[in-house]
N, C-alpha and C positions, 0 to 999 in steps of 0.2 A: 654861955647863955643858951636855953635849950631852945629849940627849933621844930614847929610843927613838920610834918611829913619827912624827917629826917631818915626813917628805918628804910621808908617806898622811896627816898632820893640817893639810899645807897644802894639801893635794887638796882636801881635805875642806872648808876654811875656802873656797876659790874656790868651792865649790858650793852652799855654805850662802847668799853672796850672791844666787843666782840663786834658792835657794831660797825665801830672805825675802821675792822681789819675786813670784814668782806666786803667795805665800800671800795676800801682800797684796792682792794685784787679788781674790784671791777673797772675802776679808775685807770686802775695803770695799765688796762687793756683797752680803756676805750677810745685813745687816737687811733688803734690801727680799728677797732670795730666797725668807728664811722666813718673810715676812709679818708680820714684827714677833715673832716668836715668843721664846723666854729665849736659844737658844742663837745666834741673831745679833743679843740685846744683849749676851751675855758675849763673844760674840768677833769681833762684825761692828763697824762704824765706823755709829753712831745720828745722827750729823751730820757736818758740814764742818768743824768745830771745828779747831784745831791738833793737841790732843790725840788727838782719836777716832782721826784720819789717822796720828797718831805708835804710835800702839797697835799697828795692823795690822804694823805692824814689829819691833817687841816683841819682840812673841809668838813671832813665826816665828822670831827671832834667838834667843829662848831656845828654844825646840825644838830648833831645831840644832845648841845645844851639846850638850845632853843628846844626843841622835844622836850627837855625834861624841865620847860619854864611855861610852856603850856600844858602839860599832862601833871603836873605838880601843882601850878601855881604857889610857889613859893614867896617871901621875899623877894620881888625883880629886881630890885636895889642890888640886894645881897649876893642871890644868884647873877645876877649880870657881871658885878664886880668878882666874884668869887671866879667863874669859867673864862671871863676876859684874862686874866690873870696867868690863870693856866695853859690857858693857848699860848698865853706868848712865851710860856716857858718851858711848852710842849716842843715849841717852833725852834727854839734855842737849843733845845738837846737834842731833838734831833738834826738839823744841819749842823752843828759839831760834831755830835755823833758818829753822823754820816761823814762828814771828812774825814774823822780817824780813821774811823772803822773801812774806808773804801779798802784801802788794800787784803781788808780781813775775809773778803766775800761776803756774797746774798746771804747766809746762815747766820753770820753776825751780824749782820743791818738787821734782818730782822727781829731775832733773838733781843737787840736794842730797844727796835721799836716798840715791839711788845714791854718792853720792862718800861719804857717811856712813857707810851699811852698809859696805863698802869698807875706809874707813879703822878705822873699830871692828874689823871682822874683822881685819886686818893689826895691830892693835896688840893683840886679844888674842896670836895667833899668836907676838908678839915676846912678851910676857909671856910666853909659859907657857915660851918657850926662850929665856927669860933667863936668868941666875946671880942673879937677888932670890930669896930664899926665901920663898917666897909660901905655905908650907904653914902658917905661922902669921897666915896672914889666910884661913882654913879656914873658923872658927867665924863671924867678923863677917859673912865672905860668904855664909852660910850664913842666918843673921839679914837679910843686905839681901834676898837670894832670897824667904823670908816678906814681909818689905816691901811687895816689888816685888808678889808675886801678891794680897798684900792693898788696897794702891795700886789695882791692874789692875781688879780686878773693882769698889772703892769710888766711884772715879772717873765712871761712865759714868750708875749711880743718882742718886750723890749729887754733882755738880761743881760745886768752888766755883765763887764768882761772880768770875772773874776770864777776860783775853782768853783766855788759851789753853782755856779748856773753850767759849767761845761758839761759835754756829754762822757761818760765814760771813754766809750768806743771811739768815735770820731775824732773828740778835741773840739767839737764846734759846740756853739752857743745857740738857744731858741731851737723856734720850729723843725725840726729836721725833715724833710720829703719823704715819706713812708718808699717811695719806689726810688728812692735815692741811691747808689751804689756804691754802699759806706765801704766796703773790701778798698777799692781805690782812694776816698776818701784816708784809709788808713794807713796806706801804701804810700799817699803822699807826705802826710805828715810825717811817718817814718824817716822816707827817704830825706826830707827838708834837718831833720833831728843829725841826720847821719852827715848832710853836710856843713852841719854849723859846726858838729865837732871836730870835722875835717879842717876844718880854716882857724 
């Protein structure tokens, strides 16, 4: 089924990638910017986590839809159903991703990310100019969208004890103290590793 502004909403989808990745670089530096302050623990990256790093992605990825549902005006049915979609499958490749790939280094997380962001943008794009009738996944996407901003902000206060919320470096979970003296933190854990194997 053809769809008005289809050619300016694949414009737009090519831009949105670029757009995700410099939000991100600025995200993941802005707990230490503001000194630890609320608004770069709500939307900075507070550790090395899988999670935190997957965040800074997120966000910008849902920004942009909204951007391209008021600079479009498309279908909001369509479009809403079409990028709710995508985000959560954005959000699923990359925290797996990011687990396998931990041991591979920064060059492959990112290298990921980018193919990620990418393929998510491209598969919304095909959704929304598909012939699925997406205007009756309206209400549910509508419901994950609350989820997802409920999710966003719970996570970084409260994250379970599980790999993906842990920090790389540390081994701790949540907020870490910017002036924290993670060398010891790592020393201990260490040492704690060395004597379980011991007994």
């Amino acid at each position: 089924m053809p769809h008005k502004h289809t050619k300016y909403l694949t414009e737009l989808e090519m831009g949105g990638i670029l757009f995700c990745f410099l939000v991100s670089i600025l995200m993941k530096q802005l707990y230490a910017l503001t000194d630890g302050h609320l608004i770069g623990v709500l939307f900075g990256a507070v550790n090395n986590s899988v999670w935190e790093q997957t965040k800074t992605l997120l966000l910008p990825y849902l920004l942009w839809g909204l951007l391209e549902l008021l600079s479009v005006q498309p279908s909001m049915k369509r479009l809403t159903a079409a990028k709710t979609l995508s985000l959560y499958l954005l959000g699923g490749l990359l925290c797996g991703g990011g687990l396998l790939l931990r041991p591979c280094g920064a060059a492959a997380n990112t290298a990921f990310s980018l193919a990620a962001v990418t393929f998510c943008s491209l598969f919304s794009l095909w959704l929304y100019r598909s012939p699925l009738y997406l205007k009756n996944l309206f209400a549910p996407c509508v419901l994950l969208l609350f989820l997802f901003v409920s999710l966003y902000f719970s996570f970084t206060p409260f994250p379970p004890q599980l790999a993906l919320f842990r920090d790389d470096e540390t081994g701790m979970f949540g907020i870490i103290p910017i002036y924290m003296d993670k060398g010891a933190v790592i020393l201990d854990a260490l040492a704690e590793r060395i004597s379980q194997k011991s007994c």
